[in-house]
N, C-alpha and C positions, 0 to 999 in steps of 0.2 A: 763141787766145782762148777754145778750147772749155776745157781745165781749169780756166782760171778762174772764169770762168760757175758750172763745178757748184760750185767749190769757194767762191762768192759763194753761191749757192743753198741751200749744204749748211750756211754758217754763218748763212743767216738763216732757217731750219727750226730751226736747234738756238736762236736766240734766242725764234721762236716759241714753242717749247716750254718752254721754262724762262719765261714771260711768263705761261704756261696752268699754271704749278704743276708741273713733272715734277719726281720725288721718287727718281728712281732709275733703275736699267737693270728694276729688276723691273716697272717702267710698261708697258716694251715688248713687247706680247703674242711668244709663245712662232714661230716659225716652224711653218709646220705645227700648230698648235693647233687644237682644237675649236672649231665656232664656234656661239655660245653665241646667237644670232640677234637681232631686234629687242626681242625683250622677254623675257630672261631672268628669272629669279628667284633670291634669295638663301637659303643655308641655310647655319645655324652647326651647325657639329659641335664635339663636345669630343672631346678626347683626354688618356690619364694622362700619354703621351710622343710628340711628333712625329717624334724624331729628327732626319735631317736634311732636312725637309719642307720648300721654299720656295715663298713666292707662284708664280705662272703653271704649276703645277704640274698636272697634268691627274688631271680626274675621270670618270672612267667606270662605264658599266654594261653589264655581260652583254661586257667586253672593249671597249664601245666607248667612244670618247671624246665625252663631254655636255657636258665644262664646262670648269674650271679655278678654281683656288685665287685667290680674293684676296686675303687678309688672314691673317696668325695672327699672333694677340693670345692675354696670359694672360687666362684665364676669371676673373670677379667674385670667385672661391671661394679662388683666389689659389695653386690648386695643382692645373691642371690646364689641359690649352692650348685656344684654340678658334680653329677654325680657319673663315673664311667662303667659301662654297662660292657660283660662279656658275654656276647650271646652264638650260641651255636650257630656254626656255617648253615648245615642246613634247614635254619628258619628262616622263613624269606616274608617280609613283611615290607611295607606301601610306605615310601618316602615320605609320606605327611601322615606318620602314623604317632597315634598319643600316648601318655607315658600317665600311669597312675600310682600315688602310695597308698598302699591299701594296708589291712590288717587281718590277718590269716582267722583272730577270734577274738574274743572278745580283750583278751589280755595275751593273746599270742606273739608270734612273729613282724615281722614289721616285712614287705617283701613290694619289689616293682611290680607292675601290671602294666604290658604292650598289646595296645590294644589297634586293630584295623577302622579308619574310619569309613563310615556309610560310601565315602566316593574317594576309595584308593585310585592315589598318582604315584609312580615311579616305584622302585625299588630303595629300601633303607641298606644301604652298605657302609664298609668299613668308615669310620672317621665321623658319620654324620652322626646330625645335631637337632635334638629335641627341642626348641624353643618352650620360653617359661607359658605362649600360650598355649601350649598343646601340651602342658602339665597341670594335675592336681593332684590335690590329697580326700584320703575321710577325716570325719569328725572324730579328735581322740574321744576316749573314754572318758578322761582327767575333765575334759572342755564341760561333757556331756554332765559328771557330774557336777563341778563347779555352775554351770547353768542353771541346774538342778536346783541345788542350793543354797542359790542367789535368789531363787525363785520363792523359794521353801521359807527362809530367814528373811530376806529382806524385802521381797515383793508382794502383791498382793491378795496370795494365797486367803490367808485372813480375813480378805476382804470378801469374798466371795459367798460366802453363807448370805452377810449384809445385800450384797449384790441379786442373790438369788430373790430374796425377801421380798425386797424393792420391786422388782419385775412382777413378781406374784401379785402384790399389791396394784400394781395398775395396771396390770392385765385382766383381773379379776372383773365381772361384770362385763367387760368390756369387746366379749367375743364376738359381740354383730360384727360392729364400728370394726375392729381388727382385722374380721375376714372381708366387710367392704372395702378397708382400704387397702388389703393385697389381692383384690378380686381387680381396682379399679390400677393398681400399679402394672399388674398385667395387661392389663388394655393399656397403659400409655404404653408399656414395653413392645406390644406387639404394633402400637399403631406409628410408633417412632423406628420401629424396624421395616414396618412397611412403607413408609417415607423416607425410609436411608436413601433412596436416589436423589429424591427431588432434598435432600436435606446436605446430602454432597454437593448437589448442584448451587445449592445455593451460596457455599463454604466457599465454591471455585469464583462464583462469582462477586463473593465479597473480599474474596483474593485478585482479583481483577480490580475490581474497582480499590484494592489498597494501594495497588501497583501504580495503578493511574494518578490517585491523587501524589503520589508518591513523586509522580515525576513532574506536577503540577504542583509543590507542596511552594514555590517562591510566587505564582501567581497566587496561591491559598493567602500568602504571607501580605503580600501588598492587598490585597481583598482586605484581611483581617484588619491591617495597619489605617486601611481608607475606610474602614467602618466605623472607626472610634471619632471622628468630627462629623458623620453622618447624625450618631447618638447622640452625641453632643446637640448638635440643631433640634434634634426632634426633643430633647429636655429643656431647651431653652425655650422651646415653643410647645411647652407643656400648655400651659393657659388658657393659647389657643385654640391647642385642637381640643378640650376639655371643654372649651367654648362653642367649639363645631361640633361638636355632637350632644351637647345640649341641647343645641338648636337644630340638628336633625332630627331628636328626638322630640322636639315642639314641633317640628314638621311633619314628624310619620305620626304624631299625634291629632294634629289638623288636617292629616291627608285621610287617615284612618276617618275622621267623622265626617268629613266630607263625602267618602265612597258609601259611609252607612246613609246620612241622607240622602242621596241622591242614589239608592241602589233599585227605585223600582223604576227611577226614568230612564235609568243606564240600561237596565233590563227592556224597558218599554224601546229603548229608539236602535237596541240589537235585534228585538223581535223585529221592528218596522223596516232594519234593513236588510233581514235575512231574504226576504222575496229580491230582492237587487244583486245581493250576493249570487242568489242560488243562479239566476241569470248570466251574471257575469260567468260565473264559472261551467256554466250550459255553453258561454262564447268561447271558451277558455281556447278552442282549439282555432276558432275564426278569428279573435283580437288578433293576435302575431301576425294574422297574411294581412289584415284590413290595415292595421299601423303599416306593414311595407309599401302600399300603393298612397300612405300620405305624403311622402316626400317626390312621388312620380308624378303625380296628379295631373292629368287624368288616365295616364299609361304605368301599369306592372313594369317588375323590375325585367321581367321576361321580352317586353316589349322593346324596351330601352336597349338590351344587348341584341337584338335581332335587328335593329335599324341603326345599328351606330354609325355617324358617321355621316346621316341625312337630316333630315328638318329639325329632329331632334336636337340636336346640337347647333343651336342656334345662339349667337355672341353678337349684343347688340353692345353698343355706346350711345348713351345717355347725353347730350350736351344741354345742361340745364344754366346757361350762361343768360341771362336774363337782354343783352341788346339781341343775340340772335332768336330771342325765343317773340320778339317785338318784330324783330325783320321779316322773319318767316309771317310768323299771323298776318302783317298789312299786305303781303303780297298775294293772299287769298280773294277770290272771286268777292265771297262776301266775308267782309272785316269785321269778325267779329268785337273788333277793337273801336267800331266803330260810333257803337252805341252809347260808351263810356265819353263822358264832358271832356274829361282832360285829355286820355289819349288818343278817342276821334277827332280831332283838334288837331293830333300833332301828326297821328297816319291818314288824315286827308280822309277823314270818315267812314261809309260802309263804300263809297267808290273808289277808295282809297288804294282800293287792292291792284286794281287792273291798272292805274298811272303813275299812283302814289310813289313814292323813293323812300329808303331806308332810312331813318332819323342819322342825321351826322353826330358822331362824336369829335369831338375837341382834341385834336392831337399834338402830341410835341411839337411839331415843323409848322403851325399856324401861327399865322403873325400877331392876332389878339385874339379878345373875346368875339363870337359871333352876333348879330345885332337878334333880338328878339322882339318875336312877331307881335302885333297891338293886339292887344285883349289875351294872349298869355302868358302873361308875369307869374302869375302862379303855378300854375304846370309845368311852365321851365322851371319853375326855383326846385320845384318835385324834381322831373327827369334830370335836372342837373345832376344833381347829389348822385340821382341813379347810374344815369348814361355819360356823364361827363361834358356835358353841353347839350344845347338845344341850336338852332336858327329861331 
């Protein structure tokens, strides 16, 4: 009677349970599972790939087991998995904390891993959300193999004996040249490390100067644009200047043998002026004050501001009018106008000064010509032209 009993008891457990919604074996928590206590909380994680992750699946931290997997559903985004996580109330872990899928061994388990980051913020509570950046996975084993043996068949494992060979061969003999040239790779390394400043500085300021033409790049533009008829002229006047420096080179040709003959008189007349030289520059300190006192002559400039305003400053006018310069001289004691034929004649001689009168000119308001004296036809026809009439 006793097998019947469990086996009446065992099928009306299993009606219970289908009556209460069971939806599968994945309902039936895990043996040995984490126990997730009276008042858990829920966390969704996304992931790009779960592999073969299933519900009751365990979550741990720091290696221990907290929790276990509920649910995985595809995410809203429709391309990415998320998976709901039940983890014991009292584990308390840092709201920007990361979500890993790990593998328990080599061909084990598949299980979450919540992990604390280096600079925990907040609190992880009920509802929150793992983003797919604060998720990864490991490398499966299937990748590992499969890589393996892409490598093994079709890569170039084979090659490698060939490869080693090769090396052998030109390496051989060749161990100076080898160790100088990673003796001398080391000095560039170290000598470009210890120029990293001045090697930045130079980076920033060829970043500067990019900026600049950068903002300059339409004046760059009409430069560039105005260059091309510049080119143009100077190819047109190829012949030219192909002709100009032919002939400067005729001329530093002829300059060239000129300075050779003439190099011991060029020499001789440096020798003969170095005595001159060496004097001058013996004045060198007295020229500058002796040229000041050429424009004061015979008084310094010192002198000229210490009396300003007296003799010094003296403003004459010049009247070089040629009848007053005749008027003045006849009215002198002795005429010196006298001694000459023509104009002693006409200023009444050397006695001329003390009686004599001023030679008349001919003016507008006179009624004719004046009569002219006998025996000076000729000297009036002269003063005429000069003076404008004679008597």
């Amino acid at each position: 009677m006793r097998p019947r009993a469990m086996a009446a008891l065992l099928c009306a457990g299993v009606l219970a349970l289908g009556g209460c919604g069971f939806t599968g074996i994945y309902d039936l928590p895990l043996p040995g599972g984490a126990d997730v206590g009276d008042h858990p909380y829920r966390v969704k994680v996304q992931f790009t790939d779960v592999l073969d992750l299933v519900p009751q699946s365990g979550v741990k931290v720091n290696e221990v087991a907290v929790g276990r997997v509920e649910e995985i559903n595809l995410a809203p985004d429709g391309w990415t998995a998320e998976v709901t996580l039940l983890v014991n109330g009292d584990v308390k872990l840092p709201a920007n904390a990361s979500a890993k899928l790990r593998q328990s061994s080599l061909l084990g388990e598949k299980f979450i891993d919540l992990s604390t980051p280096p600079q925990p913020q907040g609190t992880l509570t009920d509802g929150a959300l793992i983003p797919v950046n604060r998720t990864n996975r490991n490398t499966e084993v299937e990748e590992v193999l499969g890589a393996l043996s892409m490598l093994l068949n079709g890569g170039g494992v084979d090659q490698l004996q060939k490869i080693s060979q090769e090396l052998n061969a030109a390496l051989e003999g060749n161990e100076a040249n080898i160790r100088s040239t990673l003796d001398n790779v080391t000095t560039f390394v170290s000598t470009v490390d210890a120029s990293r400043t001045d090697i930045t500085r130079a980076i920033d300021g060829l970043n500067r100067l990019a900026g600049t033409l950068n903002t300059q790049r339409d004046q760059i533009a009409t430069a560039i644009d105005d260059l091309g008829p510049g080119l143009q002229v100077l190819a047109d006047q190829r012949s030219q200047l192909v002709t100009m420096l032919q002939a400067l080179d005729a001329l530093s040709a002829v300059a060239v043998d000129t300075v050779n003959r003439s190099q011991a008189d060029i020499v001789a007349d440096l020798k003969a002026l170095m005595p001159a030289l060496q004097k001058l520059g013996e004045a060198g300190n007295d020229l500058p004050k002796a040229l000041e006192l050429l424009l004061t002559i015979p008084f310094p400039d010192e002198a000229v501001n210490d009396v300003r305003g007296d003799y010094f400053n003296l403003f004459a006018k010049i009247d070089l009018n040629l009848q007053s310069v005749i008027d003045n001289l006849s009215r002198s004691r002795n005429n010196p106008l006298g001694d000459l034929p023509i104009l002693g004649e006409l200023t009444g001689g050397q006695q001329g000064a003390a009686t004599g009168s001023p030679l008349p000119s001919t003016g507008a308001g006179q009624a004719g010509p004046q009569q002219q004296p006998s025996g000076s036809t000729g000297a009036c026809g002269i003063l005429e032209a000069l003076l404008g009439g004679c008597k």
